[in-house]
C-alpha positions in Angstrom: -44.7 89.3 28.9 -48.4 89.1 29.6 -49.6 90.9 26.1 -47.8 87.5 24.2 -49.0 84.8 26.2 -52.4 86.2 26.2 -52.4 86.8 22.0 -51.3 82.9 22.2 -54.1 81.8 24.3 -56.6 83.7 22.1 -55.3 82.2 18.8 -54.9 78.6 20.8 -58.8 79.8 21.1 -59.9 80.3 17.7 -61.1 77.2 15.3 -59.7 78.1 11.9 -61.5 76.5 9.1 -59.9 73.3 7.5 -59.4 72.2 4.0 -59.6 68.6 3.4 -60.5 66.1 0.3 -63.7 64.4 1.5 -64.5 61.3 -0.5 -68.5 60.2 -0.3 -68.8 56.5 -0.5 -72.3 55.4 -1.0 -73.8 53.1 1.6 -74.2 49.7 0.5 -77.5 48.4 0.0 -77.8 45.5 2.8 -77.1 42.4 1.8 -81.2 41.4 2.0 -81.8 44.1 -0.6 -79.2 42.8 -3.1 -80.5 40.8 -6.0 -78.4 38.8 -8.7 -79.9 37.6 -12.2 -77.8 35.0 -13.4 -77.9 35.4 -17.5 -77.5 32.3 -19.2 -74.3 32.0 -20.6 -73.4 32.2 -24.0 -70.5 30.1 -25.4 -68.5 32.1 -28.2 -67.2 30.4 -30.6 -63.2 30.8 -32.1 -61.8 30.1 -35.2 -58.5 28.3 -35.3 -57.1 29.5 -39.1 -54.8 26.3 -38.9 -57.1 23.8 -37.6 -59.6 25.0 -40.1 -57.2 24.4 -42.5 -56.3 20.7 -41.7 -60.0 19.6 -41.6 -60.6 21.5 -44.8 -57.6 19.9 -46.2 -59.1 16.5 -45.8 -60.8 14.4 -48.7 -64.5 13.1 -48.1 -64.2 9.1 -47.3 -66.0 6.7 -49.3 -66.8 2.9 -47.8 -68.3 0.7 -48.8 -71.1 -0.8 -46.6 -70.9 -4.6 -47.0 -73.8 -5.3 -44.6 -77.0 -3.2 -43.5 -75.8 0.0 -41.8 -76.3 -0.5 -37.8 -79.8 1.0 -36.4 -78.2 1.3 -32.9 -76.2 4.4 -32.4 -77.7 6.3 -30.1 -77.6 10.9 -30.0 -75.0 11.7 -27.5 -73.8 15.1 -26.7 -70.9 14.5 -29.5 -73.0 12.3 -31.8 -76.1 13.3 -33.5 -78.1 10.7 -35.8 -80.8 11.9 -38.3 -82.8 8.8 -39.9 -85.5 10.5 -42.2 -87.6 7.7 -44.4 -86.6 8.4 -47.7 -84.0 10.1 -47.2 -79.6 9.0 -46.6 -78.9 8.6 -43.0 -76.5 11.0 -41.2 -74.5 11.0 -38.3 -72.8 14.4 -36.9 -69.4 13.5 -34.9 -68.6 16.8 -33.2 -65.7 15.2 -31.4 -64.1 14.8 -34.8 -65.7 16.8 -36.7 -67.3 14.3 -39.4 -70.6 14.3 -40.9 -71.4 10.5 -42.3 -73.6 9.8 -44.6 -74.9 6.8 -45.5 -77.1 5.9 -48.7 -77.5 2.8 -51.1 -74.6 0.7 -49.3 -72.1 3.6 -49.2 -71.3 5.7 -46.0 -69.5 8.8 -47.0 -67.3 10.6 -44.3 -67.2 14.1 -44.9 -65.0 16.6 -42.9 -66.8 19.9 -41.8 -65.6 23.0 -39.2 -68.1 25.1 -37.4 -68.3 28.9 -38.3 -68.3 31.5 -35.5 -70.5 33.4 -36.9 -73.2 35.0 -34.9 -76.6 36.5 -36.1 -79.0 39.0 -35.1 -82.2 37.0 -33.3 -84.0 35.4 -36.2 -82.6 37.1 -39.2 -79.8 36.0 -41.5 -78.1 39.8 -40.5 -74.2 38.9 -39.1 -74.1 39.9 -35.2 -70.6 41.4 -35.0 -67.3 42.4 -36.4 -65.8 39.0 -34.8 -68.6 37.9 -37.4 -67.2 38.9 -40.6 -63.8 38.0 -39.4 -64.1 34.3 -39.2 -65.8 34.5 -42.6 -62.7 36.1 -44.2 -60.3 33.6 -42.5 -62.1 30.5 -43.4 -62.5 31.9 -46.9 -58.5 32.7 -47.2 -58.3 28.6 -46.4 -60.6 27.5 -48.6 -58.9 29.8 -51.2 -55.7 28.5 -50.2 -57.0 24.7 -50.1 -58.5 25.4 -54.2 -55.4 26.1 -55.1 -53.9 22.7 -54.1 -56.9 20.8 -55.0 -59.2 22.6 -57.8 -61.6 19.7 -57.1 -62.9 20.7 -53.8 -66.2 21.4 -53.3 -68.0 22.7 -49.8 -71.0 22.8 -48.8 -72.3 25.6 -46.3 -75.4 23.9 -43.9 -77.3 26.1 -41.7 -78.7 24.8 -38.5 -81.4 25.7 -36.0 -82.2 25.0 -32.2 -85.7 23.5 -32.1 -87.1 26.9 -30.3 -89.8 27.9 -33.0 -91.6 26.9 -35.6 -90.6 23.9 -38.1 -91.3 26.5 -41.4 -89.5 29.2 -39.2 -86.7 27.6 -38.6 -85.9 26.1 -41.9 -86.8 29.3 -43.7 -84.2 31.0 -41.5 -81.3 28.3 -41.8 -81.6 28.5 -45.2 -81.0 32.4 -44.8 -78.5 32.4 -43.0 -76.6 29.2 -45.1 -77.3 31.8 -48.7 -75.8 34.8 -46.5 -72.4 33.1 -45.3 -72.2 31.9 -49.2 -73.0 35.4 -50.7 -70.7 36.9 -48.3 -67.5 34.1 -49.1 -68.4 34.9 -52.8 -68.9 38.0 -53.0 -66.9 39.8 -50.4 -64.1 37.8 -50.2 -64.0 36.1 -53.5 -64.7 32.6 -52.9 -65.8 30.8 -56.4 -69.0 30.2 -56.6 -68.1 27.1 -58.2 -66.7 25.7 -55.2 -69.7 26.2 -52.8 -73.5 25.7 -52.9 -75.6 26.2 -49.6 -79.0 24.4 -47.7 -80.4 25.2 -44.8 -81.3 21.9 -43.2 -83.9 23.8 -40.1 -84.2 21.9 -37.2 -83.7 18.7 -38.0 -79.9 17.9 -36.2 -80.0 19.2 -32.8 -77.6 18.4 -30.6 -79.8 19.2 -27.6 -83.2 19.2 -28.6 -84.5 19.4 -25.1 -81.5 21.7 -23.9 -81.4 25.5 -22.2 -80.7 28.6 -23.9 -76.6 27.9 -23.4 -77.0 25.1 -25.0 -79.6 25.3 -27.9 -77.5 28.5 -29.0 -74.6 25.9 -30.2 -77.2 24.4 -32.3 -77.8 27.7 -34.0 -74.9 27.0 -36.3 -73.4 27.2 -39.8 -71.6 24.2 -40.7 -69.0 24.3 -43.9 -68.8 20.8 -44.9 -66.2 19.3 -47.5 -68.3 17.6 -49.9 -65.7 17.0 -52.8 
């Protein structure tokens, strides 16, 4: 009886190697060490085919301005006024999405939707995929919108944020306003006849004094129903 209880004792003895999963977690860094850069924030822009669709849809307004047009409406975040001498006076709504423009005792009313289209940093060259998307959907409504009313006419405006030059800028809206129309014409078959293009620079910011988050809305390509 001795022999067993002394092989037990010497096995009870003996460390036998063990085979286990270890998982390393990395220390973290203390919280003194850490350091956060906040990126400013860049809205992106959707495009609602059936809201698009009903603005398009809607006929310019024509009134007639009975008494000299009022000097008082101030820029707001929704509201924009652009008095050049010389030249008609216009006021961007964004709330409603109305550019009005007034000239010789008319004030025209003219229905536009904002294109979420994005560009490489100062060229005319479209940013993405998401890009080329919105350009074929709001092409397939003013398609759609031609067929109902061959009389429509659009106008495709390119805007700037006041970062950069004044010859810069309007150089490169008026780039990127001919882009959108070559690629509505040519890629996805909008008439020609239906569209004509400016690029209108700097000149209607909506936060001229604003951050990055905000003078990228600026950097936009309006299509405007002009007929």
């Amino acid at each position: 009886m001795k022999t067993p209880l002394f092989l037990f004792s010497a096995l009870c003895l003996v460390q036998l190697p063990l085979h286990a999963q270890v998982t390393v977690v990395p220390a973290s860094p203390p919280a003194a060490s850490v350091v956060v850069v906040q990126q400013p924030s860049i809205v992106v822009r959707t495009l609602d085919s059936a809201v698009v669709h009903r603005q398009l849809s809607l006929a310019p307004k024509v009134v007639i301005v009975t008494a000299a047009p009022q000097t008082a409406v101030k820029t707001t975040k929704i509201t924009t006024v652009v008095e050049t001498p010389g030249q008609p006076r216009r006021v961007y709504n964004s709330e409603r999405n109305v550019v009005i423009v007034e000239d010789q005792g008319q004030s025209r009313e003219l229905p536009y939707v904002t294109l979420p289209v994005l560009f490489v940093k100062e060229t005319a060259e479209l940013l993405s995929d998401e890009s080329r998307a919105a350009l074929q959907d709001v092409s397939a409504v003013i398609l759609a919108v031609s067929k109902i009313e061959p009389g429509a006419v659009y106008d495709i405006e390119g805007h700037t944020s006041t970062d950069g030059t004044d010859e810069f800028n309007l150089s490169l809206s008026a780039a990127r306003a001919q882009r959108v129309f070559d690629e509505l014409t040519q890629r996805y078959g909008v008439p020609a006849g239906v569209l004509s293009a400016h690029g209108y620079g700097e000149g209607f910011p909506m936060y001229p004094k604003g951050n990055e988050a905000e003078m990228q809305q600026d950097r936009r390509v309006l299509v405007v129903r002009t007929k």
